[in-house]
C-alpha positions in Angstrom: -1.9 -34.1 23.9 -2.3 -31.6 21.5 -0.2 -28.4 21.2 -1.2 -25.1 22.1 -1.6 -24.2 18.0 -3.1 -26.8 17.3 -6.3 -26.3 20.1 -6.3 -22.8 18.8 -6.3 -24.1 14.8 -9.5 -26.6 15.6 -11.5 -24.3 18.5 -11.2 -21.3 14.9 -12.4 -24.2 12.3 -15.3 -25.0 14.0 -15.7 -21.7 14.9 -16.1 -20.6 11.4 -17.6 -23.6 10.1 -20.7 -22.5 12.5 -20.4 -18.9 12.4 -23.2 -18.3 9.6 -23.6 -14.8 10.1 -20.0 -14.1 10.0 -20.0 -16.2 6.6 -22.7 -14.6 5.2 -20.7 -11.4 5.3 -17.4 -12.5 3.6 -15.6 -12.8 6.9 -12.5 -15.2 6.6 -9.9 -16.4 8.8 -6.2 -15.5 7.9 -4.3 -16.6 10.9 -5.2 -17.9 14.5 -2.9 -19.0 17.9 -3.3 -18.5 21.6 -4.7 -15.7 22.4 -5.1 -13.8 19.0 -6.5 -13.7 15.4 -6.8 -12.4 12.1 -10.2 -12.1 9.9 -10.5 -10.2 6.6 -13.5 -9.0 5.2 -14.2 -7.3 1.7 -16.4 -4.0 2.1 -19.2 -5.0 -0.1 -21.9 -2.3 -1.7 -24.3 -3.7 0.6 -22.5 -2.6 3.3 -22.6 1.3 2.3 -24.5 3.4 4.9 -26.1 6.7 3.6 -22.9 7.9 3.6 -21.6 5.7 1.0 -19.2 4.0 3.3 -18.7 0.9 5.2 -21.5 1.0 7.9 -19.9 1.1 11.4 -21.6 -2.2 12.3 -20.2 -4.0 9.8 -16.8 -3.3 10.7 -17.6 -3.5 14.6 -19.1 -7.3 13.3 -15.6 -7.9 11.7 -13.5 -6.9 15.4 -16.3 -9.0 17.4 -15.4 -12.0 14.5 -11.7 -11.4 15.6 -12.3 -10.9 19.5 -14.2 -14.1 19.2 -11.4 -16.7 17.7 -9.0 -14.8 20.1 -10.9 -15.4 22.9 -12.1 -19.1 21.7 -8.5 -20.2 20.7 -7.9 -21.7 24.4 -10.9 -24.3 23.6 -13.0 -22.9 26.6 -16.2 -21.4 25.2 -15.9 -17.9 25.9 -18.5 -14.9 25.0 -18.3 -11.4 25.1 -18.9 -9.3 28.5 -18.6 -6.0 26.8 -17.0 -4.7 24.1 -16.3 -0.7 23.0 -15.3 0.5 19.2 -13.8 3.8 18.1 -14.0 5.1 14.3 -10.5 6.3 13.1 -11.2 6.4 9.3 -13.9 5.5 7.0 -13.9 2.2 4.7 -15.2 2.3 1.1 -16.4 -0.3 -1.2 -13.8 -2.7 -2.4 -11.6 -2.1 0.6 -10.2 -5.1 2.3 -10.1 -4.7 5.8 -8.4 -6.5 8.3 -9.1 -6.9 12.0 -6.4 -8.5 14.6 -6.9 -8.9 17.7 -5.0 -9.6 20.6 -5.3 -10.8 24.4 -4.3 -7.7 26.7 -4.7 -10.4 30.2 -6.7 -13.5 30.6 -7.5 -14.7 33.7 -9.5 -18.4 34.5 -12.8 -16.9 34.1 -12.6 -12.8 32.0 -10.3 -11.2 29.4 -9.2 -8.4 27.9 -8.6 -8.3 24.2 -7.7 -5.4 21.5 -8.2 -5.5 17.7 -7.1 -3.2 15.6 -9.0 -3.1 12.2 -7.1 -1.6 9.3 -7.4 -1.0 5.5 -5.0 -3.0 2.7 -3.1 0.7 3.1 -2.7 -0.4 6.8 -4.1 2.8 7.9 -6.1 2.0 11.1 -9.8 2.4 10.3 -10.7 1.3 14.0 -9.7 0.0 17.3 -12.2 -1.8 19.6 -11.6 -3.5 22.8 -13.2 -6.8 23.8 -14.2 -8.2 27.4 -15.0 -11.8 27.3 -16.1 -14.1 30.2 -15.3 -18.0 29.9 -18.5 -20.5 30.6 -16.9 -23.6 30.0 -16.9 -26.5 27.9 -15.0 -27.6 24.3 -15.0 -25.2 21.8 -14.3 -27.7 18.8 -16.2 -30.7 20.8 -12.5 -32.6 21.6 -10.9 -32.3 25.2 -7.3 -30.4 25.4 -5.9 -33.6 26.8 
């Protein structure tokens, strides 16, 4: 039977290997277990609002990447119910930002999970809190047996 990491470790990979969206926008996976994980994205000139910073949905994409593997890491395909973002500090290009997010309470069927996205100065550029709802079935296609 495989371990508890080790569930998390495949349900992230195939995650990411199917997540083209998330790919598409530079988001990576630093670090995964039960219950939480870590993505890193690179604020790219494309993602400049009229502002000349890091467009809010970008970085609110980044959290939901996070919230996601968090949420997925127990094998049971689970999707967001809800989810709620605050703005702490802006993101420029060439920042590295790094969203990680972590289960608050999980019961058999909802969740609660936090991320906290920060900059490579670790100053918190936003917090955003997740509600997921599990539907069943394999994550990474293999049974947790």
């Amino acid at each position: 039977m495989p371990e508890p990491q080790q569930i998390a470790e495949r349900a992230s990979a195939r995650m990411h290997n199917d997540d083209i969206a998330s790919k598409n926008l530079g988001i990576t996976p630093i670090s995964v277990s039960p219950g939480q994980a870590k993505m890193s994205m690179l604020v790219r000139s494309d993602m400049l609002n009229g502002h000349q910073v890091c467009h809010g949905g970008f970085i609110f994409t980044l959290a939901d990447t996070a919230f996601a593997h968090a949420c997925n890491s127990f094998n049971e395909v689970t999707l967001a119910a809800g989810a709620r973002i605050d703005f702490l500090a802006t993101a420029h290009e060439g920042d590295r930002l790094t969203a990680t997010a972590c289960e608050v309470t999980r019961t058999r069927k909802t969740g609660i999970y936090d991320v906290v996205v920060r900059g490579e100065d670790e100053q918190t550029i936003a917090i955003f809190r997740g509600n997921s709802h599990t539907i069943g079935g394999s994550v990474s296609g293999e049974a947790n047996e």
